[in-house]
C-alpha positions in Angstrom: -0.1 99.8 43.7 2.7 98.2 45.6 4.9 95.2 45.1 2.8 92.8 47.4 -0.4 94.1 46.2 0.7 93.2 42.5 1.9 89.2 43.4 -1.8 89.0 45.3 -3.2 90.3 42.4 -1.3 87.8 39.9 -2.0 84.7 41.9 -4.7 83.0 41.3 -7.4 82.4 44.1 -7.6 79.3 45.4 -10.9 78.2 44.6 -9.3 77.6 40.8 -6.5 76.2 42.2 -8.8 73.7 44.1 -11.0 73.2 41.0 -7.7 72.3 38.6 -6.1 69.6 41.7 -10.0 68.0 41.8 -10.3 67.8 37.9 -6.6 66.2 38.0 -7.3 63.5 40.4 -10.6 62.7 38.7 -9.1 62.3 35.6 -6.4 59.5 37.3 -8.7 58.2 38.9 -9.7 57.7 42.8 -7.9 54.3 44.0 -11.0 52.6 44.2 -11.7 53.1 40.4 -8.7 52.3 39.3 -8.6 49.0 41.3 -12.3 48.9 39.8 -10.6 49.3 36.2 -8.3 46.4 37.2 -10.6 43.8 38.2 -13.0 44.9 35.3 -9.6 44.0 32.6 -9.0 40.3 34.3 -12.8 39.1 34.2 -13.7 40.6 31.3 -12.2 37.2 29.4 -13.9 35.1 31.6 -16.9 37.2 30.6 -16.6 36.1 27.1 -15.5 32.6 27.9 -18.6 31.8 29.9 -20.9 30.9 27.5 -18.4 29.0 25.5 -17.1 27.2 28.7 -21.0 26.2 29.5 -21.4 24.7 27.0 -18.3 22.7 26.8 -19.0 21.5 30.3 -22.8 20.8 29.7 -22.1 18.8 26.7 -18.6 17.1 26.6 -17.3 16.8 30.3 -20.9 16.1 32.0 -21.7 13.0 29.3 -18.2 12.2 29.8 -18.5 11.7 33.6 -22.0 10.5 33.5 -20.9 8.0 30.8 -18.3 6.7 33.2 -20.7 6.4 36.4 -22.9 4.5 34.0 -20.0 2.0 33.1 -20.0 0.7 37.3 -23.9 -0.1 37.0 -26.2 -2.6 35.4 -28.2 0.3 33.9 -30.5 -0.3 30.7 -31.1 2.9 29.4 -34.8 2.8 30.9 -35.1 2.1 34.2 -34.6 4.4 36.7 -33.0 1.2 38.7 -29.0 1.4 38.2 -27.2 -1.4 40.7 -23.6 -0.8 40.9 -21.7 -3.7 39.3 -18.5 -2.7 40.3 -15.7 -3.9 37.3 -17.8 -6.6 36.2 -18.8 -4.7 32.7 -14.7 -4.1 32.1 -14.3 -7.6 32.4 -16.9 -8.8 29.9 -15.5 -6.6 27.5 -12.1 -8.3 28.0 -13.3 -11.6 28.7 -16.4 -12.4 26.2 -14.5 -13.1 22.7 -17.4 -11.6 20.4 -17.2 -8.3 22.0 -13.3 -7.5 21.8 -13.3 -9.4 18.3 -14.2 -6.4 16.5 -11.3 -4.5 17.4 -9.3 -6.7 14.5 -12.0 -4.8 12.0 -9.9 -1.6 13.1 -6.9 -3.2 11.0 -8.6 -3.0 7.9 -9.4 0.8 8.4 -5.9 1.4 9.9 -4.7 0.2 6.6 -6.7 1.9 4.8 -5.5 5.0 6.9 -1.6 4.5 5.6 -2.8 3.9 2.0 -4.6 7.4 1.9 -2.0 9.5 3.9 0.6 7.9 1.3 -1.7 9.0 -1.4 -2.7 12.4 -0.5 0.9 13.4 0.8 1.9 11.9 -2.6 -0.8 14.7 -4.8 -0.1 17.5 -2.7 3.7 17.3 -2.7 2.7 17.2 -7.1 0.4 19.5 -6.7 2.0 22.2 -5.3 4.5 22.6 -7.8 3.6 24.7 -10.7 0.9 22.2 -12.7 -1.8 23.1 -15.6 -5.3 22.4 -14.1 -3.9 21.9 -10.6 -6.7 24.0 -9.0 -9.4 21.5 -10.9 -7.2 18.3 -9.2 -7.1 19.8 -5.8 -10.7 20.1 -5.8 -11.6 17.0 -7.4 -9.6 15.5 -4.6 -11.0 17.5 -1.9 -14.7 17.2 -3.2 -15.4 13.4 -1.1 -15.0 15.3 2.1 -17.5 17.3 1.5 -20.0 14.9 0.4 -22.3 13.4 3.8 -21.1 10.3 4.7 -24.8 9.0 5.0 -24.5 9.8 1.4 -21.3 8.5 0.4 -22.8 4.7 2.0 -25.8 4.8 0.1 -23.9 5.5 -3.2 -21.6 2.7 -2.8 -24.0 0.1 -1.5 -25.5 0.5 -5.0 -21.6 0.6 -6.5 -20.9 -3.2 -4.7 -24.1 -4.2 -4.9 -24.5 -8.0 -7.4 -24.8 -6.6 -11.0 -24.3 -2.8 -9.8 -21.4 -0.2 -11.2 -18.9 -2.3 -9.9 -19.8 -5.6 -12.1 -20.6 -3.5 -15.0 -17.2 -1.9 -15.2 -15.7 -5.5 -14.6 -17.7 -7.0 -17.3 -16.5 -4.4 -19.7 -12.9 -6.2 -19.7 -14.0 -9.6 -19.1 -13.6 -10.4 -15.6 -15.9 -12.3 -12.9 -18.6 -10.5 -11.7 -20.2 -13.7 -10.1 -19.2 -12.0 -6.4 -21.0 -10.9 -3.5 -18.8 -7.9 -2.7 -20.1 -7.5 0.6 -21.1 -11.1 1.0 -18.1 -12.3 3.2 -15.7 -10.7 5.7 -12.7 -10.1 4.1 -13.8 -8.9 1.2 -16.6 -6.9 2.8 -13.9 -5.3 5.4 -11.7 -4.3 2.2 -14.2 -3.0 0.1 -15.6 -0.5 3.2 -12.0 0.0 3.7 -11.8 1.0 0.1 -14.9 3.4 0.7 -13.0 5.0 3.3 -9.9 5.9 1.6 -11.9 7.6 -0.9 -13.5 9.8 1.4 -11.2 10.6 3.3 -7.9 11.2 1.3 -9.0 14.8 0.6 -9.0 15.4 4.5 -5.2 15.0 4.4 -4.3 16.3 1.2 -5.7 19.6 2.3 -3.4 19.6 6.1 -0.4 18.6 3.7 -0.8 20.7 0.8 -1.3 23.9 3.7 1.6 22.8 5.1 4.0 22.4 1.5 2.5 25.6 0.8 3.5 27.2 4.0 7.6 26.2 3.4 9.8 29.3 1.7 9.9 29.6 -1.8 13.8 30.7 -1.5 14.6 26.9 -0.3 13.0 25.5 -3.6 15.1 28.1 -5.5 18.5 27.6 -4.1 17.7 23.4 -4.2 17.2 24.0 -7.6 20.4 25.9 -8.1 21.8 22.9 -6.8 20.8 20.9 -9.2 18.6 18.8 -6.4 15.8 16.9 -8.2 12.4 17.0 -7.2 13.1 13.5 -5.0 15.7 15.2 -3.2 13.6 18.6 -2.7 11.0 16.5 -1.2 13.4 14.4 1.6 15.5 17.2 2.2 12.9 20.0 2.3 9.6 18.8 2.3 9.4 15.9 4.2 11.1 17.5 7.3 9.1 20.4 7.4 5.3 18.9 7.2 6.9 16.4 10.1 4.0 18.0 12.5 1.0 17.9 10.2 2.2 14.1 9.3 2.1 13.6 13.1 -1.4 14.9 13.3 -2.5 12.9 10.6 -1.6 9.9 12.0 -3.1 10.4 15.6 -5.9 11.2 13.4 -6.0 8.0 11.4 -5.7 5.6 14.6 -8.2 7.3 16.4 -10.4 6.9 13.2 -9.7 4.0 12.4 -10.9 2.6 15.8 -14.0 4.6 15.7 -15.6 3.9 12.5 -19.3 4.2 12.0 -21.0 5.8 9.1 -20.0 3.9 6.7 -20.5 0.4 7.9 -23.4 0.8 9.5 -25.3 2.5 6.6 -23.9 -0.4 3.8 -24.2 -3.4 5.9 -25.1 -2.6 9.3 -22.5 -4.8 11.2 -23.5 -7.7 9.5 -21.2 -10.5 7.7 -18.4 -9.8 9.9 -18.0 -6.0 9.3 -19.3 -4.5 13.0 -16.9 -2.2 13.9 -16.4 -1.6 18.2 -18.5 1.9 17.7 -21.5 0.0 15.9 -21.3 -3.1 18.2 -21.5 -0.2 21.4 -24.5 1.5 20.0 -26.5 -1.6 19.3 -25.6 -2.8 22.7 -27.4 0.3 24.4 -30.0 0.8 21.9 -30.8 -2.9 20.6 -29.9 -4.8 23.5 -30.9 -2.4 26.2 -27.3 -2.8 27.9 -26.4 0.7 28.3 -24.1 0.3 31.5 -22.2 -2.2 28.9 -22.2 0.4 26.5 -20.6 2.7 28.3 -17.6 0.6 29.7 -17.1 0.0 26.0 -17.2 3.4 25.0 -14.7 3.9 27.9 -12.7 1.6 26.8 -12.2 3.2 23.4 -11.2 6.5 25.2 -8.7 4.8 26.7 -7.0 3.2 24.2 -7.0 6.1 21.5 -5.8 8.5 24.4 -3.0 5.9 25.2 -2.1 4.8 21.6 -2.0 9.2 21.2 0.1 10.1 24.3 2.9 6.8 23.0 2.7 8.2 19.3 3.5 11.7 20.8 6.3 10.3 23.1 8.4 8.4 20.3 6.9 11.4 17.5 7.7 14.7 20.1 6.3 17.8 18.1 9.6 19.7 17.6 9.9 23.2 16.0 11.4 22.6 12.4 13.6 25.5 11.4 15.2 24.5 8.1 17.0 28.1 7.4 
């Protein structure tokens, strides 16, 4: 056998050698499935956002503009009639004294607000130092929350109720129990105010306490190898580095405060003074039948919490806190 018959021998035939080039270029890939590939990698989140974006859209942002276009008419809920009125329903809210008077009932639960977030920063700052029966506190203080504030009305409409738990506790150390508690404004306003700090203050003990918890133990130990006292652990430490959680908690307390509801309503239903601007909106476009009213009110609100948020966020800016 000669030279040349032994290399022909050796090679390969080609029909392999075509067989391994066609199994290499399907296992890259033609172009058209790998630009297939691609286009299947950027929907595939939109894929799984679909759903969650329907429903956003169905139920948030459709209401919202429909609750807007209802605002310019004279609609009552009912009638299939709706006349555009133009501003005129903006300028009864502003205009007619009884129905911007109940934004001065927001004071009482914007008070409120700064009472609790002094309180519950106050417990979880104690609490999350080391503390016997500190897990039984936290959820002593965490248990209102959790309680349905349909609930939490009925409960205390019996508590200020004449001669209920209130009076008896009173009577027990010889004070006057001869008072409606619910029987004039003021103390009405302070006493649903009252209800509300209750419920509430576990709400922001929990965002603080995550937050104290979240801070390096090495910064407590070298502040207490320098002799810093637990005052000066908290301004120094503390305090600066639950600046963003304190920050949400207060958007969150004006924006509450402005939109009470369960509570009022279920205790006194508006009555003696104590309507709040979100009880005053729903009885005008369920009681009253004025729901293109309604809805300028309504609107109104969203304005006014998404201003009073965007100024808090412009003097408060959410900064990163690095205290190492």
């Amino acid at each position: 056998m000669t030279e040349t018959t032994k290399t022909a021998a050796a090679r390969p035939p080609r029909v392999g050698t075509s067989w391994r080039r066609t199994g290499t270029a399907s296992a890259h890939g033609t172009p058209q499935r790998r630009g297939l590939g691609r286009t299947l990698r950027r929907i595939t989140p939109w894929m799984f956002l679909a759903v969650p974006l329907a429903l956003l859209i169905t139920f948030t942002y459709v209401p919202v503009g429909n609750m807007i276009y209802y605002s310019f008419t004279d609609w009552d809920g009912v009638s299939p009639d709706r006349n555009f009125t133009g501003v005129d329903n903006y300028s009864q809210i502003f205009t007619r004294p009884e129905l911007f008077r109940v934004f001065f009932v927001s004071f009482y639960y914007l008070a409120a607000s700064a009472v609790q977030i002094v309180v519950a920063l106050y417990f979880a700052t104690v609490l999350s130092f080391d503390l016997r029966f500190r897990n039984l506190f936290k959820g002593i203080l965490f248990f209102p929350y959790l309680i349905n504030g349909v609930a939490i009305g009925f409960v205390f409409l019996y508590f200020f109720q004449d001669g209920g738990t209130l009076d008896s506790v009173l009577s027990w150390f010889g004070a006057d129990t001869d008072r409606a508690w619910l029987g004039d404004p003021a103390s009405a306003n302070t006493s649903l105010a009252g209800v509300s700090v209750w419920r509430f203050t576990g709400l922001n003990f929990v965002l603080f306490l995550g937050a104290i918890q979240s801070i390096p133990g090495e910064l407590y130990e070298a502040a207490q190898l320098d002799g810093a006292s637990r005052w000066q652990q908290f301004r120094h430490i503390i305090a600066p580095s639950i600046k963003p959680v304190l920050s949400l908690s207060i958007i969150l307390a004006v924006s509450g405060s402005l939109s009470v509801f369960e509570i009022p309503y279920i205790m006194t239903g508006g009555a003696t003074g104590t309507s709040t601007f979100v009880i005053q909106t729903v009885k005008l476009a369920f009681q009253f039948n004025k729901t293109g009213l309604a809805s300028a009110a309504a609107v109104v609100l969203l304005v006014i919490i998404l201003l009073i948020t965007w100024i808090q966020r412009r003097l408060v800016p959410d900064d990163k806190v690095d205290l190492v």
